[in-house]
C-alpha positions as CSV (number, residue, x, y, z in Angstrom):
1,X,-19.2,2.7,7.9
2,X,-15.9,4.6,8.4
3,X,-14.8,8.2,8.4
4,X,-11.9,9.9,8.0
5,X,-11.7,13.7,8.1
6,X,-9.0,15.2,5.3
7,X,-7.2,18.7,5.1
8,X,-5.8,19.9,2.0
9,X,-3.0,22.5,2.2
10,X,-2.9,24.9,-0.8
11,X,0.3,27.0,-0.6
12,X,2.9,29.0,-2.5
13,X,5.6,27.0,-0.2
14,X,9.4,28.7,0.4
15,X,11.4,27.6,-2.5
16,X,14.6,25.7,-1.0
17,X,14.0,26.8,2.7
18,X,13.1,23.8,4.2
19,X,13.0,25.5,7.9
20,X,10.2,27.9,6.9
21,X,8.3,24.8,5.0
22,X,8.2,22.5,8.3
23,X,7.2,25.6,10.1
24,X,4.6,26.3,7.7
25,X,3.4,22.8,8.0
26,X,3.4,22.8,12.1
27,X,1.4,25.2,11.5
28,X,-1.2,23.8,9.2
29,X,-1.0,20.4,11.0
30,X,-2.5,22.2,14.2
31,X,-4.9,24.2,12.3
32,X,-6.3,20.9,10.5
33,X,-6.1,19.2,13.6
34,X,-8.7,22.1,15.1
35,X,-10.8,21.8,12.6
36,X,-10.9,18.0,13.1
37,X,-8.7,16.6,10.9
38,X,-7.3,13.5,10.9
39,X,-5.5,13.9,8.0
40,X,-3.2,16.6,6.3
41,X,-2.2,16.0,3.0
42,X,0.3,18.9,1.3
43,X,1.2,20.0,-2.4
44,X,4.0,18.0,-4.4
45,X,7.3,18.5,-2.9
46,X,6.4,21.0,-0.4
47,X,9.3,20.4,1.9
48,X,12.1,21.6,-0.4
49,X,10.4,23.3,-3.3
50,X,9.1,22.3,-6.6
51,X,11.1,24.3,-9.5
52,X,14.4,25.0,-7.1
53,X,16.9,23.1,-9.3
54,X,18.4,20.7,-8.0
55,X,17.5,19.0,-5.0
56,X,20.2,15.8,-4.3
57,X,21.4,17.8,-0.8
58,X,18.2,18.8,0.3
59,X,17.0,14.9,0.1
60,X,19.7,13.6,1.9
61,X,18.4,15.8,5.1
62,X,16.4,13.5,7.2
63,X,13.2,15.2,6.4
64,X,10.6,12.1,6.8
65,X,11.5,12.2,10.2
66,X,11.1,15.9,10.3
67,X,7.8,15.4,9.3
68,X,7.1,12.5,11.7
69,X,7.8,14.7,14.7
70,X,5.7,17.4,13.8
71,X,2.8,14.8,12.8
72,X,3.2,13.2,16.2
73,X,3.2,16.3,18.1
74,X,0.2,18.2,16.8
75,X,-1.6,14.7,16.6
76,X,-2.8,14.1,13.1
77,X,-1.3,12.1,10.1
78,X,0.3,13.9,7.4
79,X,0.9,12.8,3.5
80,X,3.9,15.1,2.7
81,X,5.6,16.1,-0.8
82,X,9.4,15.6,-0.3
83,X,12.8,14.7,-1.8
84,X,14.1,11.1,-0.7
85,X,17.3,8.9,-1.8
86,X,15.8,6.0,-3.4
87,X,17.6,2.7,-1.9
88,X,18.6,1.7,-5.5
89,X,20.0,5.4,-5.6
90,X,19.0,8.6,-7.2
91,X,16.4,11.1,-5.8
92,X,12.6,10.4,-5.9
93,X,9.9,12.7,-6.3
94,X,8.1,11.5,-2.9
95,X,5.5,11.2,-1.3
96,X,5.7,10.2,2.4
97,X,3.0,9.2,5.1
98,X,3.2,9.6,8.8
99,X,0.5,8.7,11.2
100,X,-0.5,10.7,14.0
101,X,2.0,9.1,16.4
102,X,5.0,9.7,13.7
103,X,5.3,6.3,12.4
104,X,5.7,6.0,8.7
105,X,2.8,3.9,7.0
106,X,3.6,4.3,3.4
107,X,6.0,6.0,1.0
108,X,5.7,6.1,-2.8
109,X,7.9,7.6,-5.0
110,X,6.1,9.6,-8.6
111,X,6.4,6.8,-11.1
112,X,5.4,9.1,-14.6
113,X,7.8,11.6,-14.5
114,X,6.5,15.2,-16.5
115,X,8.9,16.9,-18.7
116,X,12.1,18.3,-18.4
117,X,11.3,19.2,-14.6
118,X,11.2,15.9,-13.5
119,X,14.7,14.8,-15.0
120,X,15.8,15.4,-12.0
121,X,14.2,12.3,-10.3
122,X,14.1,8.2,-10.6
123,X,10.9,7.3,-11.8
124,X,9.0,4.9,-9.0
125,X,8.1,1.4,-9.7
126,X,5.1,1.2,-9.1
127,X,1.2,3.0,-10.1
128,X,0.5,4.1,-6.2
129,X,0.9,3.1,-2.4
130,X,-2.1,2.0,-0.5
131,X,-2.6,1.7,3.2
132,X,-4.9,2.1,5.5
133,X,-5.9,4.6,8.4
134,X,-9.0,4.8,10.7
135,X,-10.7,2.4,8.4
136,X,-10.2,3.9,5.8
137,X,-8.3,2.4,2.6
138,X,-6.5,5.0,0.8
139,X,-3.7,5.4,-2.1
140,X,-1.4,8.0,-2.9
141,X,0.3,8.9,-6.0
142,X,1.9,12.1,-7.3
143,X,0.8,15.0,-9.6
144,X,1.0,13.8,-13.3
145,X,0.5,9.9,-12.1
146,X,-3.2,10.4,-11.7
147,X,-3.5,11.8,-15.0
148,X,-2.9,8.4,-16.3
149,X,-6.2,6.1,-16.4
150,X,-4.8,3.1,-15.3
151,X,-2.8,4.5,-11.8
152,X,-6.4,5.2,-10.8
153,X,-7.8,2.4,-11.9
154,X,-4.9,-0.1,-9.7
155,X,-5.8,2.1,-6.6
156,X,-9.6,1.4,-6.5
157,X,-9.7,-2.5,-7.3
158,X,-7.2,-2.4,-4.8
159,X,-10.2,-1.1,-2.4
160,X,-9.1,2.6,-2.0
161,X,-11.8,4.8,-0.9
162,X,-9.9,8.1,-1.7
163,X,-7.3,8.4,-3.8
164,X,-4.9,11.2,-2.4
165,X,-2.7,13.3,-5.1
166,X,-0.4,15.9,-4.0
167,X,0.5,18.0,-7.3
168,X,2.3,20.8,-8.9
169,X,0.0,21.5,-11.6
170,X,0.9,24.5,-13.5
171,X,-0.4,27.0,-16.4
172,X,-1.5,26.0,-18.8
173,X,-3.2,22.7,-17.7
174,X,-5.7,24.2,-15.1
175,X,-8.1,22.0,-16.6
176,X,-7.1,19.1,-15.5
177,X,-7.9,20.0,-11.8
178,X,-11.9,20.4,-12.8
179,X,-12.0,17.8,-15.4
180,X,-10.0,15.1,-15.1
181,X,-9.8,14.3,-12.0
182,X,-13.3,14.8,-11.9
183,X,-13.6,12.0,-14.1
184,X,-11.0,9.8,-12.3
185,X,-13.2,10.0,-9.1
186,X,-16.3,9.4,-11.3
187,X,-14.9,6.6,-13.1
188,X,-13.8,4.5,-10.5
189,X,-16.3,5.8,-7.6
190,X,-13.6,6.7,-5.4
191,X,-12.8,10.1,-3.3
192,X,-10.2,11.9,-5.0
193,X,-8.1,14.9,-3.0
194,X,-6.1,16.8,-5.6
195,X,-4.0,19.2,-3.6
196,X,-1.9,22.0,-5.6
197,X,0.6,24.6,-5.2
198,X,-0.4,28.4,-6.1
199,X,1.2,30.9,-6.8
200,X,5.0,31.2,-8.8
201,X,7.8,29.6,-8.2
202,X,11.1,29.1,-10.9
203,X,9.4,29.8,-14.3
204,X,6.5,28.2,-13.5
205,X,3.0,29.6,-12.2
206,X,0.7,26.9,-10.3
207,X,-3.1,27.3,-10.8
208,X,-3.8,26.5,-6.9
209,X,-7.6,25.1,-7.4
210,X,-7.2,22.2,-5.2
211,X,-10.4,20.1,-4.6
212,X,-12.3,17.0,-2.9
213,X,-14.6,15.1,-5.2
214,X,-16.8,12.7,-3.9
215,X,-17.4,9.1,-5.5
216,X,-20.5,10.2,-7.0
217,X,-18.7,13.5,-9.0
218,X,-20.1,16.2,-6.0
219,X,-17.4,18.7,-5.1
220,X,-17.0,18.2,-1.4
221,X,-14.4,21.4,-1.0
222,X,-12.6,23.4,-3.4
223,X,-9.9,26.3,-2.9
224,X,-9.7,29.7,-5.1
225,X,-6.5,30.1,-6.3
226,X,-4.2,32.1,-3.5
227,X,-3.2,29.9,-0.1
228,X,-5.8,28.0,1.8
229,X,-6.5,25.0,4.3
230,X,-9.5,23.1,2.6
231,X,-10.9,20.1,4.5
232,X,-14.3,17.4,3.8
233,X,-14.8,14.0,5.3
234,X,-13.8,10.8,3.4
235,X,-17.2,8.3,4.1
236,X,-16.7,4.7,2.9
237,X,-20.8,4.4,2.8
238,X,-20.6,6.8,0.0
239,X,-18.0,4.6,-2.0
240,X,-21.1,2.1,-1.3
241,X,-23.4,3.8,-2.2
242,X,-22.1,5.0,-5.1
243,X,-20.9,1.6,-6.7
244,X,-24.1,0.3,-5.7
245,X,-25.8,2.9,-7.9
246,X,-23.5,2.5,-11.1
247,X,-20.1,0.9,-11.1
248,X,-17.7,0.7,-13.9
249,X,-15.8,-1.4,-11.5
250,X,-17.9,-4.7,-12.1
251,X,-18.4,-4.3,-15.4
252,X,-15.1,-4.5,-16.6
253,X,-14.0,-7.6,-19.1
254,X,-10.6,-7.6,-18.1
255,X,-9.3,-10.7,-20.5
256,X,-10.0,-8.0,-23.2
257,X,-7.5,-5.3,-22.5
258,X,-4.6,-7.5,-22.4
259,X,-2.8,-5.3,-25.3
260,X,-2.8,-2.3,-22.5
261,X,0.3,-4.3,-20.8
262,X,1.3,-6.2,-23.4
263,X,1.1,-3.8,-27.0
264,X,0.4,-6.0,-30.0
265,X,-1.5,-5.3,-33.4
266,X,-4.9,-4.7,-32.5
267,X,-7.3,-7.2,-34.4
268,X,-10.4,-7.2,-32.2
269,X,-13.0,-9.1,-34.1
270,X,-12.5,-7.7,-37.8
271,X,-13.2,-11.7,-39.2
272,X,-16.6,-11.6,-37.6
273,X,-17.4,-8.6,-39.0
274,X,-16.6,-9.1,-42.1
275,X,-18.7,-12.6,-42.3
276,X,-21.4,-10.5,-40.4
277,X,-21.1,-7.9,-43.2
278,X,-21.4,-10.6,-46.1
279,X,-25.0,-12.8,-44.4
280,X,-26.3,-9.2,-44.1
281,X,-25.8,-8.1,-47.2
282,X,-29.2,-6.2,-48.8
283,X,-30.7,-6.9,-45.1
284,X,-29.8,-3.2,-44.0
285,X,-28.5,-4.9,-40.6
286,X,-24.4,-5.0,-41.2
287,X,-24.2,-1.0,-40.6
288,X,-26.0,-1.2,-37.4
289,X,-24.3,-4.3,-36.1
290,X,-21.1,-2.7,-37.0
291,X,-22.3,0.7,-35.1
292,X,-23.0,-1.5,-31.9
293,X,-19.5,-3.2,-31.3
């Protein structure tokens, strides 16, 4: 069994003042790291801002290791929303990861880009970055990333426990913090920290609701919707236990969803089923075969 104690940071943020962001999350760092955190995870982009425009001269500030220093001084690793050059160039919507002595274990940079806010980024390469810290296997990935089945998916049979999503959801698609990333957690019996923005920013309103959902679907913290420091405990017996119980995961018949990569006309088995259809005729059966496939 291994822990690993998560804070969430819900806040508004300082659009474009980077100065009052880091001190904001010194200041969260040391609160979570009271409350016996061991990780701090902010919204998308909290460094610079969200809807600021934009944002090519605020990422080539060396903000990572901004981050790093405070991570290393208030002892506790931080997941942190941020601009970044990419080294093939352009800016990425980032997400970087600094342990608690300031050394960088992962970076991942949002690979589904939303809308005409994001046109200002390079899409990523690839579904989410995984490492691993205090025995704990966990993947990041960014706001609209997790909204996609399959980025989820990647993460757990990779072995993530939690799956950690800084995002910038807005009005009006506040359902997606309750629903669907209730399912995501459910469907692959993984954690899953979804950790928003509130209040307004540009011409866009976040709905704030962040939350922790447990492997099994329980709600292990949730904020309201105004700022807040929400924390639970990542426990990879619960993953366990949870897959032991009912587990999508080892169920799955891979060799048949070769057309989710590779798009082709979809035939499935529609020869069978019309020989099926034909032996059963005047039996009553074909119908009922048909409604079981």
């Amino acid at each position: 069994m291994s822990t690993l104690r998560i804070a969430c940071l819900q806040s508004a943020g300082h659009g474009r003042d980077v100065e009052a962001n880091l001190a904001e999350l010194d200041s969260a760092a040391a609160a979570a790291a009271a409350a016996g955190a061991e990780l701090l995870v902010t919204p998308e982009m909290f460094v610079t801002g969200y809807d600021v425009g934009d944002v090519a001269e605020l990422a080539a500030l060396p903000l990572t290791g901004r981050v790093a220093a405070i991570a290393a001084a208030r002892g506790i690793a931080v997941v942190a929303g941020l601009p970044a050059v990419l080294p093939g160039g352009g800016v990425g919507n980032m997400a970087v990861v600094v342990d608690d002595g300031g050394r960088v274990l992962a970076s991942y940079a949002k690979a589904h880009l939303f809308g005409e806010i994001d046109r200002r980024f390079h899409a990523g390469e690839a579904p989410a970055a995984v490492f691993d810290h205090h025995g704990v296997r966990c993947a990041v990935m960014i706001c609209f990333d997790s909204e996609f089945p399959e980025s989820v998916r990647v993460a757990a049979l990779a072995g993530a426990h939690v799956v950690l999503v800084p995002t910038a959801n807005m009005h009006p698609y506040g359902a997606i913090n309750e629903h669907v990333m209730w399912t995501r957690a459910w469907e692959n019996k993984v954690h899953l920290a979804y950790v928003n923005r509130c209040g307004a920013e540009g011409r866009t309103a976040y709905v704030g609701r962040s939350r922790i959902i447990g492997p099994d679907g329980t709600e292990l913290a949730a904020a309201g919707t105004g700022p807040d420091l929400v924390c639970a405990t990542i426990d990879t017996d619960a993953v366990d236990s949870a897959r032991a119980a009912f587990d999508y995961l080892s169920e799955r018949r891979p060799a048949l969803y070769g057309t989710l990569a590779v798009p082709a006309e979809y035939e499935g088995n529609s020869g069978e089923q019309e020989q099926a259809t034909e032996t059963d005729a005047g039996t009553g059966e074909a119908a009922g075969k048909g409604g079981d496939m």
